[in-house]
C-alpha positions as CSV (number, residue, x, y, z in Angstrom):
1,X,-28.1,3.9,-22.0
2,X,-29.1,3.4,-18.3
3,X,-29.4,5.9,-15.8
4,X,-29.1,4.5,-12.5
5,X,-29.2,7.7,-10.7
6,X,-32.9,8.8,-12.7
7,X,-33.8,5.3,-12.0
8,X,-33.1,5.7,-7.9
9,X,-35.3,9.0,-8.2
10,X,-38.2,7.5,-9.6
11,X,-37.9,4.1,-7.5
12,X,-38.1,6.4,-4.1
13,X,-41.4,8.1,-5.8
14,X,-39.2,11.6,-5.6
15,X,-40.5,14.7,-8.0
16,X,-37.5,15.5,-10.1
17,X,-36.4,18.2,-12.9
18,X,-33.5,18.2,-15.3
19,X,-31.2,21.6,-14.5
20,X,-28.1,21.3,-16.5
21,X,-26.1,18.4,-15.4
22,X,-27.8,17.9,-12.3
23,X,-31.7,16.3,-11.1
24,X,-33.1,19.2,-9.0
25,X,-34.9,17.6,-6.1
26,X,-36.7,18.7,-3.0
27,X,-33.8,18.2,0.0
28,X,-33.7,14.9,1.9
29,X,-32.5,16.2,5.1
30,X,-35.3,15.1,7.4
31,X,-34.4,19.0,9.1
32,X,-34.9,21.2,6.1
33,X,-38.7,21.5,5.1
34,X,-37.8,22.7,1.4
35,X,-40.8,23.7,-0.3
36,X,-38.7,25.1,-3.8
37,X,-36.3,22.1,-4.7
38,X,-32.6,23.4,-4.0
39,X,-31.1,19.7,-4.0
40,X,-28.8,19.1,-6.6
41,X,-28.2,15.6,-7.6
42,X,-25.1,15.0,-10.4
43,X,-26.9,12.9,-13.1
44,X,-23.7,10.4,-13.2
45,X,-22.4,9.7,-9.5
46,X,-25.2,10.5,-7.6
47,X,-23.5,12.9,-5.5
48,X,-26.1,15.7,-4.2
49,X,-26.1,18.9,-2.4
50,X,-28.3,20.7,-0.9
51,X,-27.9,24.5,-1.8
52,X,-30.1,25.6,0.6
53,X,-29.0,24.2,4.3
54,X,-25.8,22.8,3.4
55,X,-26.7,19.2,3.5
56,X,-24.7,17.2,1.0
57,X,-24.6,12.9,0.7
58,X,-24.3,10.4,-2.2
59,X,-28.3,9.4,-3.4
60,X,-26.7,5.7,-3.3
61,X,-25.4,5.7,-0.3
62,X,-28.2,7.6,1.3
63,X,-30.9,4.8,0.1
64,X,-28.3,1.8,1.1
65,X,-27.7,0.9,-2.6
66,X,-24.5,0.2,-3.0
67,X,-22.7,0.3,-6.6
68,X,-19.4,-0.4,-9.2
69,X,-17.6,3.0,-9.1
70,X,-15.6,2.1,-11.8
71,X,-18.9,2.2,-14.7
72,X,-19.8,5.8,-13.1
73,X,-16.5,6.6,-13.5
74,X,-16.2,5.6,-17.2
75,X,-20.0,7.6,-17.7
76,X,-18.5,10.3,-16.5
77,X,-15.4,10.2,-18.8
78,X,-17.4,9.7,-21.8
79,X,-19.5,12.5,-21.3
80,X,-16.6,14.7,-20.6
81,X,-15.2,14.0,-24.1
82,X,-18.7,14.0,-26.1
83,X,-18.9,17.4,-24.7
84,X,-15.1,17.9,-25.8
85,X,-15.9,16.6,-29.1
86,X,-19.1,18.7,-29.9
87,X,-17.0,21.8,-29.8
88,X,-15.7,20.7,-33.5
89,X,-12.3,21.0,-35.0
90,X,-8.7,21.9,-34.2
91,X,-8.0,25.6,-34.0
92,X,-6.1,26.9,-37.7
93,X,-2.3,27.3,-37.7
94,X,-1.9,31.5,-38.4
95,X,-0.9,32.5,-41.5
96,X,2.6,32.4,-42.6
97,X,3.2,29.5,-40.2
98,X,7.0,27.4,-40.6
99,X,7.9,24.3,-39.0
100,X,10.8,24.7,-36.6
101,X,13.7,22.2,-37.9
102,X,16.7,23.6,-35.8
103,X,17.9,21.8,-32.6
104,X,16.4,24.1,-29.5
105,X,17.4,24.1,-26.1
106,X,18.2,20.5,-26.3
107,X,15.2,19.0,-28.1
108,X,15.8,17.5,-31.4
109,X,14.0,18.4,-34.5
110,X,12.6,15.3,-35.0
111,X,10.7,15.9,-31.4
112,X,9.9,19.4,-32.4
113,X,8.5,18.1,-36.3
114,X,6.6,15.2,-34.1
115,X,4.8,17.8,-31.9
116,X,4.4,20.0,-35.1
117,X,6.3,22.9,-33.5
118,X,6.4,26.3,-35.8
119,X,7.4,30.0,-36.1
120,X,6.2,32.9,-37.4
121,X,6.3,36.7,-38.1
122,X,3.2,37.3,-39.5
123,X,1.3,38.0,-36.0
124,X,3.1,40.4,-34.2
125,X,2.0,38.5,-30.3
126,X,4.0,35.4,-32.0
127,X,7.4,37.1,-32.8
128,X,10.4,35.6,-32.0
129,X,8.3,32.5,-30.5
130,X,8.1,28.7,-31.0
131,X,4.5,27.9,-31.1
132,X,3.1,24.4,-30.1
133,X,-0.2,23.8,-31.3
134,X,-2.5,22.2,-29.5
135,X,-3.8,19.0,-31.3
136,X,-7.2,17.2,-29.6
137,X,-5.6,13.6,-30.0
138,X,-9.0,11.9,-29.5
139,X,-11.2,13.2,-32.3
140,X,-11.7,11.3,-35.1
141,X,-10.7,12.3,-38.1
């Protein structure tokens, strides 16, 4: 996959390391003489910051290159839900675990069987509770 942000680093000759998300850059304000890198640059929009004086601009728009949003945007997204989907499986329903099927405060039980809403006395902080468990819709089963 591209990286138009590491590309824009290397075309401008800057030194660059890799700190979590973020490139970690010497500052570009032309005021701040930054001899220890404290300028942040997010590795998907470009946005950077400058924890050191404060200074804070978009590398893009700070080098006149100007870009689609909308594919930074979708970068962005996907890595959010890679990083959603590494963290594995769906938590287990407790032990002891029955599906609500009575009409409750209005909702049907065919909403609260589509949602997969359940009760149970077998963990005391659940007592007299209708539990709805929380399903990761996107993973791939």
């Amino acid at each position: 996959m591209s990286d138009p942000v590491l590309e824009l680093i290397q075309k401008n000759g800057l030194g660059y390391q890799v700190s979590g998300r973020d490139y970690l850059i010497k500052c570009l304000n032309p005021e701040h003489p930054d001899s220890n890198p404290s300028f942040r640059v997010d590795r998907v929009s470009g946005v950077a910051h400058c924890f050191a004086c404060g200074f804070k601009t978009n590398l893009f728009k700070f080098y006149g290159v100007f870009t689609n949003p909308i594919p930074v945007k979708i970068a962005a997204l996907k890595e959010k839900l890679a990083t959603l989907k590494s963290f594995g499986r769906e938590l287990d329903l407790p032990q002891g675990y029955t599906p609500w099927t009575k009409l409750f405060r209005g909702v049907s039980p065919a909403t609260l069987k589509h949602f997969g809403a359940f009760y149970t006395n077998q963990v005391e902080k659940l007592q007299d509770r209708i539990i709805f468990p929380i399903k990761c819709l996107y993973m791939e089963r």
